[in-house]
ROKOL-192132 format. One record per residue (C-alpha): residue number from 1; residue in three letters; chain; x negated, y negated, z. Coordinates in steps of 0.5 Angstrom, whole numbers. Example, Ala and Ser with C-alpha at 12.3 -4.5 7.8 and 13.67 -1.06 7.14 Angstrom:
# residues 2
+------+------+-------+-------+-------+-------+
: mimi : sese : vexlo :     x :     y :     z :
+------+------+-------+-------+-------+-------+
:    1 :  Ala :     A :   -25 :     9 :    16 :
:    2 :  Ser :     A :   -27 :     2 :    14 :
+------+------+-------+-------+-------+-------+
//
This chain:
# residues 215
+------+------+-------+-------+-------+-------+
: mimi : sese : vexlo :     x :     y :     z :
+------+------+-------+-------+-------+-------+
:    1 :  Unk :     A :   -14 :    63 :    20 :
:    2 :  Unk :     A :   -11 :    69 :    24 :
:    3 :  Unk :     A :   -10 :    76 :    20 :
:    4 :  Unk :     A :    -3 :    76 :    22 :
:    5 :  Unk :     A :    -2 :    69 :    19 :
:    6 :  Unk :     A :    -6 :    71 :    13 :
:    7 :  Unk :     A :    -2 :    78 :    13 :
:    8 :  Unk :     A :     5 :    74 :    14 :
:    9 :  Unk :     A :     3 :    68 :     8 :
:   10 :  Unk :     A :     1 :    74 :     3 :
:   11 :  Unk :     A :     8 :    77 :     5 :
:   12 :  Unk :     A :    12 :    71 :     3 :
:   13 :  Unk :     A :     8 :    69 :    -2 :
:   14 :  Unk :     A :    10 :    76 :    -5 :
:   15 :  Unk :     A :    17 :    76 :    -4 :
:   16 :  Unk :     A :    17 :    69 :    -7 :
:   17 :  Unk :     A :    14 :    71 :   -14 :
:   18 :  Unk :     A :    19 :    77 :   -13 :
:   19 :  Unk :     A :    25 :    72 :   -12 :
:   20 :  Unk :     A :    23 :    68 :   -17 :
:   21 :  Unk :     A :    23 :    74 :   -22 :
:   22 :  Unk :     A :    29 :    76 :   -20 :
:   23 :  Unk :     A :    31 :    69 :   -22 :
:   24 :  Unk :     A :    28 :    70 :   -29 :
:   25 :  Unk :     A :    32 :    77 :   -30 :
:   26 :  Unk :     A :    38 :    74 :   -29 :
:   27 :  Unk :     A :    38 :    67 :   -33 :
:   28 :  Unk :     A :    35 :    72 :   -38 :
:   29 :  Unk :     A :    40 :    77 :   -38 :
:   30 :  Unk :     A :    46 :    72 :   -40 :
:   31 :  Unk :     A :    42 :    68 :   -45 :
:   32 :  Unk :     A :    41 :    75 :   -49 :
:   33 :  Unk :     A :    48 :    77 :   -48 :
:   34 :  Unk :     A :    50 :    70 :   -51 :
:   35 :  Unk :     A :    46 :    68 :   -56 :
:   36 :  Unk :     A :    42 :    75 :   -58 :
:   37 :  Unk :     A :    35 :    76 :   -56 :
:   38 :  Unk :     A :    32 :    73 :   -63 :
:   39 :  Unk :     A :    35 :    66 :   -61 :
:   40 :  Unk :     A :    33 :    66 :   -54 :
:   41 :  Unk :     A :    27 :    62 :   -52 :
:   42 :  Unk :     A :    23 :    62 :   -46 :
:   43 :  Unk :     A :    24 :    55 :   -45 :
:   44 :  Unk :     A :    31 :    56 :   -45 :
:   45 :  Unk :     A :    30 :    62 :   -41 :
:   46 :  Unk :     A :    26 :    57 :   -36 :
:   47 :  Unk :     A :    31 :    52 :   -36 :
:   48 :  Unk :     A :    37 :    57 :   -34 :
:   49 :  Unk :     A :    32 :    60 :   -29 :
:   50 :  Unk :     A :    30 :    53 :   -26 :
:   51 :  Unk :     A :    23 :    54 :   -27 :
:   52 :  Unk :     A :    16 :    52 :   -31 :
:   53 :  Unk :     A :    15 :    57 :   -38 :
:   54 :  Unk :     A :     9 :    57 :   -35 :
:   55 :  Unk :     A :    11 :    61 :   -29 :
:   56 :  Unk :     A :    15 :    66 :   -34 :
:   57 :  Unk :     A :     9 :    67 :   -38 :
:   58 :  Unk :     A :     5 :    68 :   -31 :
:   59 :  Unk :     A :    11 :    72 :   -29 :
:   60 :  Unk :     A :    12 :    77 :   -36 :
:   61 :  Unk :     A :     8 :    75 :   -40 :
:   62 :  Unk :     A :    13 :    75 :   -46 :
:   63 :  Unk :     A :    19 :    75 :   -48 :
:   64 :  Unk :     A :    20 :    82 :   -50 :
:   65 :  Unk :     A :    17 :    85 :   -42 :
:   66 :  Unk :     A :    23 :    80 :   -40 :
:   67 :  Unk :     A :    28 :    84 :   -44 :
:   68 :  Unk :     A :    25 :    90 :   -41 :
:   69 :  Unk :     A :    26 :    88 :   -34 :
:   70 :  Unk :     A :    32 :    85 :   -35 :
:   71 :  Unk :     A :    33 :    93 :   -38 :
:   72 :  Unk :     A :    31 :    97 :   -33 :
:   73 :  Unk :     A :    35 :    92 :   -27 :
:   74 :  Unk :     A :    41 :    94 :   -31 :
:   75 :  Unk :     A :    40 :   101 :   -31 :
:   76 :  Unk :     A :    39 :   102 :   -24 :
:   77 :  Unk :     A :    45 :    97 :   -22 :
:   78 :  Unk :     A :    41 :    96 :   -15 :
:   79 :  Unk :     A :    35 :    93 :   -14 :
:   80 :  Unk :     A :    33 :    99 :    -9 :
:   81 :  Unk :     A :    32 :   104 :   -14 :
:   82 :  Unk :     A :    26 :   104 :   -16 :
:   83 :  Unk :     A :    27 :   111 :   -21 :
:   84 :  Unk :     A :    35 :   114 :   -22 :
:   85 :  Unk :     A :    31 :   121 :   -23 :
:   86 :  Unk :     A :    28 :   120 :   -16 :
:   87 :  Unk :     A :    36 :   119 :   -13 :
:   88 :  Unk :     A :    39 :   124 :   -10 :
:   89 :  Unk :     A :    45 :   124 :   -14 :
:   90 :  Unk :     A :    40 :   126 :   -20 :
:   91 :  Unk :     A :    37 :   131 :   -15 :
:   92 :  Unk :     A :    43 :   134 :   -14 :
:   93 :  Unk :     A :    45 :   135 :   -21 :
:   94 :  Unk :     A :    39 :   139 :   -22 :
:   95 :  Unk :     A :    39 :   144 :   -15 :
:   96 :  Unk :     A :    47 :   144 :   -15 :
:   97 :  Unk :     A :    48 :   152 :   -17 :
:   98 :  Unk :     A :    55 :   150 :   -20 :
:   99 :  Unk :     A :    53 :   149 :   -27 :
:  100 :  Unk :     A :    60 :   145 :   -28 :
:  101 :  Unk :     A :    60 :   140 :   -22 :
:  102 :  Unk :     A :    53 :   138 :   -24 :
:  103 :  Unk :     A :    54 :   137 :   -31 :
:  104 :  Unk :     A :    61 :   133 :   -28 :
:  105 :  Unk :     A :    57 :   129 :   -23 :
:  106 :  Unk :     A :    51 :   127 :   -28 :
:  107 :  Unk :     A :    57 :   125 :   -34 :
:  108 :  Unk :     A :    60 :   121 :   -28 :
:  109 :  Unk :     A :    53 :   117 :   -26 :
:  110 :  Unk :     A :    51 :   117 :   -32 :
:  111 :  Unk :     A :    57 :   114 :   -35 :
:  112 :  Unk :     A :    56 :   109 :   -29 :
:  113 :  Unk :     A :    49 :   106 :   -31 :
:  114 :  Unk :     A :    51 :   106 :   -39 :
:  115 :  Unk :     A :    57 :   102 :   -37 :
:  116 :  Unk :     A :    52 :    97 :   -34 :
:  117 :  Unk :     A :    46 :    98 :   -39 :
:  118 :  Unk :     A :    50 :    98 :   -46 :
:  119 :  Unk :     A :    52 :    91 :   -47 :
:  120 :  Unk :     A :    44 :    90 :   -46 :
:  121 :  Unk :     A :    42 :    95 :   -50 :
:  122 :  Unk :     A :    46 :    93 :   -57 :
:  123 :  Unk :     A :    42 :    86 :   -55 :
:  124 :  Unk :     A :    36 :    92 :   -56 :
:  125 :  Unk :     A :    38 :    95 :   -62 :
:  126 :  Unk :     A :    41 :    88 :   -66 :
:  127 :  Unk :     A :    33 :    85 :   -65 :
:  128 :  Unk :     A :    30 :    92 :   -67 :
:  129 :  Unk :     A :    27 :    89 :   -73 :
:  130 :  Unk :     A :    22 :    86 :   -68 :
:  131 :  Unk :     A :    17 :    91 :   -68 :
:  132 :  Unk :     A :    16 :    89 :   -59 :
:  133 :  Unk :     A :    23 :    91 :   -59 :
:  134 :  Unk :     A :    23 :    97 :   -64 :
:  135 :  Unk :     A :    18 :   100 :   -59 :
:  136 :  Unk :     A :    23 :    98 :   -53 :
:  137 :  Unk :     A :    27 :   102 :   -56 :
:  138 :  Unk :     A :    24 :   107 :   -57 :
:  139 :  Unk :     A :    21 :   107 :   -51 :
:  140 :  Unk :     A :    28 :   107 :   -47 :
:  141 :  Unk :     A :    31 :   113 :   -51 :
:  142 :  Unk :     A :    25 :   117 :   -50 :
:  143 :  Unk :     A :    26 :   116 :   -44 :
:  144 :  Unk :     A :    33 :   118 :   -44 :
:  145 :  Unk :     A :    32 :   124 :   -48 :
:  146 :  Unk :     A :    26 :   127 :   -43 :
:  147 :  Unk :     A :    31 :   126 :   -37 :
:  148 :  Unk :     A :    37 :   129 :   -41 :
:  149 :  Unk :     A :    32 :   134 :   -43 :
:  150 :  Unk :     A :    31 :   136 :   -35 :
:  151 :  Unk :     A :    39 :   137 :   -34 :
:  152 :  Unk :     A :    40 :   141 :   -39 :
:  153 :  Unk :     A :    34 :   145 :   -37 :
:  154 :  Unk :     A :    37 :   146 :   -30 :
:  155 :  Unk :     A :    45 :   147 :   -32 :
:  156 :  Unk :     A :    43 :   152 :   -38 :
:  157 :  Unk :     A :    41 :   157 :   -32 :
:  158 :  Unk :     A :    48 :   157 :   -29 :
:  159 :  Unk :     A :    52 :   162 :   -28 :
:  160 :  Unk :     A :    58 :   161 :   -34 :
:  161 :  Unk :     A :    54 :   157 :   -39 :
:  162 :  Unk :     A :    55 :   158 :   -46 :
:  163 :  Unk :     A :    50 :   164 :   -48 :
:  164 :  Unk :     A :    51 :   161 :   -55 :
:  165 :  Unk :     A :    48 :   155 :   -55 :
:  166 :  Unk :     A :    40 :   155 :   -54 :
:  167 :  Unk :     A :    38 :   149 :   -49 :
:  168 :  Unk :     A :    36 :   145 :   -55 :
:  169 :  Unk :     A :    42 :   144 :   -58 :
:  170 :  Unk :     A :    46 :   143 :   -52 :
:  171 :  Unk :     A :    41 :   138 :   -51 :
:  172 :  Unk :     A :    43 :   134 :   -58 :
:  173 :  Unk :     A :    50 :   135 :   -55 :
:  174 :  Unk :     A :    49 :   132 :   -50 :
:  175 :  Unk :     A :    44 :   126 :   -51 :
:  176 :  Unk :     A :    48 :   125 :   -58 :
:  177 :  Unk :     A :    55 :   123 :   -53 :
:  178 :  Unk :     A :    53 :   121 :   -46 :
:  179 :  Unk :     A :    49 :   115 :   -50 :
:  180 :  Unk :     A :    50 :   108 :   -51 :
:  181 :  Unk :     A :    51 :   108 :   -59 :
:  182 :  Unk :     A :    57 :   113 :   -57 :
:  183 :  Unk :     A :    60 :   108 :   -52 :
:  184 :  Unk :     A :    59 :   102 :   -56 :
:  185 :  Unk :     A :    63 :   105 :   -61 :
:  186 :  Unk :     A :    68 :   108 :   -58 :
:  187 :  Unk :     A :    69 :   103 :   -52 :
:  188 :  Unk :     A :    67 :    97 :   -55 :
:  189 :  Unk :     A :    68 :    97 :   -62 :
:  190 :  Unk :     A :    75 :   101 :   -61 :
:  191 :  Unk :     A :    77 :    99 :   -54 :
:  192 :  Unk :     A :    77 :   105 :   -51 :
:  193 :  Unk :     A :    77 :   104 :   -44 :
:  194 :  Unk :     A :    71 :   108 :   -39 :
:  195 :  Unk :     A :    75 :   112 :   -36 :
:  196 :  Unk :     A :    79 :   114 :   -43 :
:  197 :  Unk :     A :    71 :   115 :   -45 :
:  198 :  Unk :     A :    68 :   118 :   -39 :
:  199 :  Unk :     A :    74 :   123 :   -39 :
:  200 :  Unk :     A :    73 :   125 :   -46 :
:  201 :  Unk :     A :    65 :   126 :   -45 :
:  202 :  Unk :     A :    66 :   130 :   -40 :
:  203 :  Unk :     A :    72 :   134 :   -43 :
:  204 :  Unk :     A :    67 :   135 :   -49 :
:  205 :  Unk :     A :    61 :   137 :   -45 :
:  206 :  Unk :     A :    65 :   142 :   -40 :
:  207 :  Unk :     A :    68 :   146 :   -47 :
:  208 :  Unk :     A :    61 :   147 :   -51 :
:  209 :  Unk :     A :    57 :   148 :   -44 :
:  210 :  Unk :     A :    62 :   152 :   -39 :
:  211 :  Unk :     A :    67 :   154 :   -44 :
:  212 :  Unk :     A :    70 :   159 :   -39 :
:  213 :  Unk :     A :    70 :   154 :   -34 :
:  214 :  Unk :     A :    73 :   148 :   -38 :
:  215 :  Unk :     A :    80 :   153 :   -40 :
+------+------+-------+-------+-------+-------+
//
């Protein structure tokens, strides 16, 4: 067989593993948001998806590292992204000398990927008492809490930031409202709407960051 032949075999064999995984995740994501994590059964995954359990298994390896995938598909929105810390519109917050303006674009775009990412994430926290899914859990916060560390880091050098509050509690602050816990109370439970949500998250973090500049 010719190189070109086998490259170009190779190359459809990996798209079609890619769409057959994509296929999963999605299935997958409307079990988990119907029937729970618990209740969902990877033969119920596979039947949804219209493929062999063993191909999930192939594919994942488990049940909880297709919540995982079905997580991280929700918190970038779109399949191109590969790590919303690598985007530009995170790269802006953390190089935008104006500390107000790259707090409001990270409350915006972050309200975006919470509103995506929340209903999947309650999924999480309701199956938690599974210790695969208590460690997603965790795993997912961290990373959550060490990406909003690298935000307050930047923005608490800016012109016009609250020189009463050290970096360690505006970071408490701001992982404690920009959360999904937070949106789930406030949107789901009592039906704020995102917008109402957004502007009042982004109004919270202005008055305690930028004081002046929220006035």
């Amino acid at each position: 067989m010719a190189t070109g032949s086998r490259t170009k075999n190779r190359t459809s064999k990996a798209e079609q593993a890619s769409a057959t995984r994509s296929k999963i995740v999605v299935a997958a994501t409307e079990l988990f948001l119907r029937d729970g994590f618990v209740t969902t059964t990877m033969a119920m995954v596979g039947k949804e998806a219209g493929v062999a359990v063993q191909t999930l298994y192939l594919s994942f390896g488990n049940k909880t590292a297709i919540l995982q995938a079905a997580f991280d598909q929700a918190l970038r929105g779109d399949e191109s992204v590969q790590d919303l810390h690598q985007t530009d519109w995170f790269g802006q917050v953390l190089t935008d000398p104006d500390g107000a303006a790259a707090l409001r674009l990270f409350c915006e775009r972050s309200a975006e990927v919470i509103d995506r990412a929340a209903p999947l994430f309650d999924v999480m926290r309701a199956a938690a008492a599974d210790p695969e899914v208590g460690d997603l859990l965790a795993y997912n916060k961290k990373l959550r809490y060490d990406g909003f560390r690298r935000v307050v880091e930047a923005i608490a050098s800016r012109d016009g930031f609250n020189a009463d509050l050290s970096v360690d509690e505006a970071h408490g602050i701001l992982y404690t409202v920009l959360s999904e816990d937070a949106y789930l109370l406030m949107v789901t439970e009592h039906g704020w709407t995102r917008e109402r949500w957004l502007s009042w998250v982004t109004e919270t973090c202005l008055q305690q960051f930028f004081p002046d500049g929220a006035r």
